[in-house]
N, C-alpha and C positions, 0 to 999 in steps of 0.2 A: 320381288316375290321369289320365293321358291318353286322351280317348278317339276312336275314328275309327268315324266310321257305315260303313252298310252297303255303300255306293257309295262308299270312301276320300274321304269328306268330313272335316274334322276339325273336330270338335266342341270342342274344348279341353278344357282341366284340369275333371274334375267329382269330385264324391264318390264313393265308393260305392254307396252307395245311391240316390243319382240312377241313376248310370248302370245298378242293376239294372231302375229302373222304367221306364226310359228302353225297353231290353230288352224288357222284360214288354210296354209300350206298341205294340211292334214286332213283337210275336210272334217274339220272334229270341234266338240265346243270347249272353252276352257272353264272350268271348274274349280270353283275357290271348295276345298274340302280341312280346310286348318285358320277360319280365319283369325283365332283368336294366338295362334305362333307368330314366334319373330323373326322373321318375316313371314310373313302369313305365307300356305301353302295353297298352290293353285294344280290342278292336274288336267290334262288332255286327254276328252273319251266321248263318246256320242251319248250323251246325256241322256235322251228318250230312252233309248235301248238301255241304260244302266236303271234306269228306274221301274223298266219294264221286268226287267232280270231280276232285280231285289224285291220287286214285288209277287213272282213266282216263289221263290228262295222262303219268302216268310210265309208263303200259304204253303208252301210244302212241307216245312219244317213244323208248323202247326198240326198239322196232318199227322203227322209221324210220331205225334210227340205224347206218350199214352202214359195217364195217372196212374200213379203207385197205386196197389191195392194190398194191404195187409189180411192173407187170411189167418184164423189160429184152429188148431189141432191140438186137442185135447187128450191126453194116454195118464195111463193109472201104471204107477211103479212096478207093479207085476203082471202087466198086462201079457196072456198068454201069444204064441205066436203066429198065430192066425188073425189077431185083432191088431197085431204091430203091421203084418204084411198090408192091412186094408189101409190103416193110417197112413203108413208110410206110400203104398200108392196116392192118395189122396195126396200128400206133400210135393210128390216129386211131379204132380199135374198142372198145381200151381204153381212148382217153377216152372214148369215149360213154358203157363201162360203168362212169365216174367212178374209174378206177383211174388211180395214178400211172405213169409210163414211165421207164426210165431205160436213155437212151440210150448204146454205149459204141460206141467207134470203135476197132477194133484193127488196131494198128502193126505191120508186119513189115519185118525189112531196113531197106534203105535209108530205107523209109519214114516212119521213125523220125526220120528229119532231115527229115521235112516236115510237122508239125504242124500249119500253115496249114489244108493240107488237110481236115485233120478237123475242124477248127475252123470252116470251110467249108460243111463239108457240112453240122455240127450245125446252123449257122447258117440252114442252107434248107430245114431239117428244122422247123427251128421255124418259120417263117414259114411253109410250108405247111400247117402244122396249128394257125395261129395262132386261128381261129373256136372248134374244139375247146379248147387248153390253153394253157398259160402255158409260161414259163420257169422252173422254182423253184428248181434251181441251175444256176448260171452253166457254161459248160464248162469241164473243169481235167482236166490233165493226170495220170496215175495211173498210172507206170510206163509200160509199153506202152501203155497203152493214154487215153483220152481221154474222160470222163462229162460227160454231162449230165443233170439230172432236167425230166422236161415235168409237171407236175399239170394235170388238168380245172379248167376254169372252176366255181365255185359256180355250183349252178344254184338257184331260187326255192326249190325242195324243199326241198332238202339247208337253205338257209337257215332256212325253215321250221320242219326237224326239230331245226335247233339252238338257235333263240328256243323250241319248246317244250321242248325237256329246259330250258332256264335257266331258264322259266318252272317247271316240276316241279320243279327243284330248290330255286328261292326257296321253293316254296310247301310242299314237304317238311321244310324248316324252322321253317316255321310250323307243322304240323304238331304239332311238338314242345312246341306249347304247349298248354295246357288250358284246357280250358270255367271261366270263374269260375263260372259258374251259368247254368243253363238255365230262362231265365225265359218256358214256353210256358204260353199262356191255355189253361184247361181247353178237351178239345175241347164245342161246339155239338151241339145234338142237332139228329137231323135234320128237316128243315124238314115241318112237318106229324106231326111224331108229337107224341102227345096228353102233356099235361103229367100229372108224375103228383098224384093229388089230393091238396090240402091235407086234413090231420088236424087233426078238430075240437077247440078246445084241450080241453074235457070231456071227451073219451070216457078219457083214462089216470082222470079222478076215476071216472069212473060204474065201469070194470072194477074200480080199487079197491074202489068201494062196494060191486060187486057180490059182490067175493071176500069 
């Protein structure tokens, strides 16, 4: 087998039976985590505590881990600018609270033959909430009317929360594999308790004798 220490060091190709003493020598269990490679892969770690740690790992990451919400905001090609400042606050509160935006610009009349316009306006729309969110679709034209989508910036968090769910989930994997042997030294008694007394080899003759 192939085997990898406690701290993903790799030990190389060993037998068996080394790598159970190997174990034993470490106080640690050995762990088949590739049984299906050539040579099957076995690793060295105290198994309860690795299952106890992946299982925090995926409630946390669960935890962290918040549905998209698409809101949309509605504006009219000539919309005056006190009705853009209200919009536009409205946008920039939804990305704060990491929700996507999806902006549409609706065409009436004539002003259907000026697409510019809205094309315009998305354009200033994005630029001023460019700190907050991106661009994630481009603008395009939809019947009447004219979309855009704005997404929030990743922020460290959110990063964060998604290196650990891949971390919970590689390690969930492993999971799936079993302890070859748990090679734990008997536990030590405690330091200062009295050993128990050796038995003299005569005493089983003498009770013979004496029965």
């Amino acid at each position: 087998m192939r085997l990898v220490g406690p701290n993903g060091e790799q030990v190389g190709i060993v037998a068996l039976n080394d790598a159970l003493r190997l174990a034993q020598e470490a106080d640690l269990d050995l762990v088949e985590v590739a049984p299906t490679a050539r040579p099957p892969v076995c690793k060295l770690m105290d198994y309860g505590k690795f299952k106890y740690e992946s299982a925090l790992k995926a409630r946390e990451s669960r935890k962290n881990q918040a549905q998209t919400v698409i809101k949309e905001i509605k504006l009219r090609p000539k919309i005056d600018p006190h009705d853009y400042g209200t919009k536009k606050g409205h946008v920039e509160r939804f990305l704060k609270q990491g929700d996507k935006v999806k902006v549409t610009i609706m065409f009436r009349g004539r002003e259907q033959s000026r697409p510019e316009l809205g094309f315009r306006l998305l354009q200033r729309l994005a630029g001023d909430v460019e700190e907050l969110g991106f661009v994630e679709a481009q603008p395009k034209q939809d019947g009447r009317n004219m979309i855009m989508v704005i997404g929030p910036h990743r922020k460290k968090s959110e990063s964060k929360a998604e290196r650990s769910t891949r971390e919970a989930e590689e390690e969930a994997e492993a999971l799936a594999a079993r302890p070859v042997a748990r090679q734990r030294r008997p536990a030590a008694a405690p330091a200062g308790a009295p050993a128990a007394p050796a038995r003299p080899a005569g005493d089983g003759g003498a009770d013979q004798a004496g029965a």
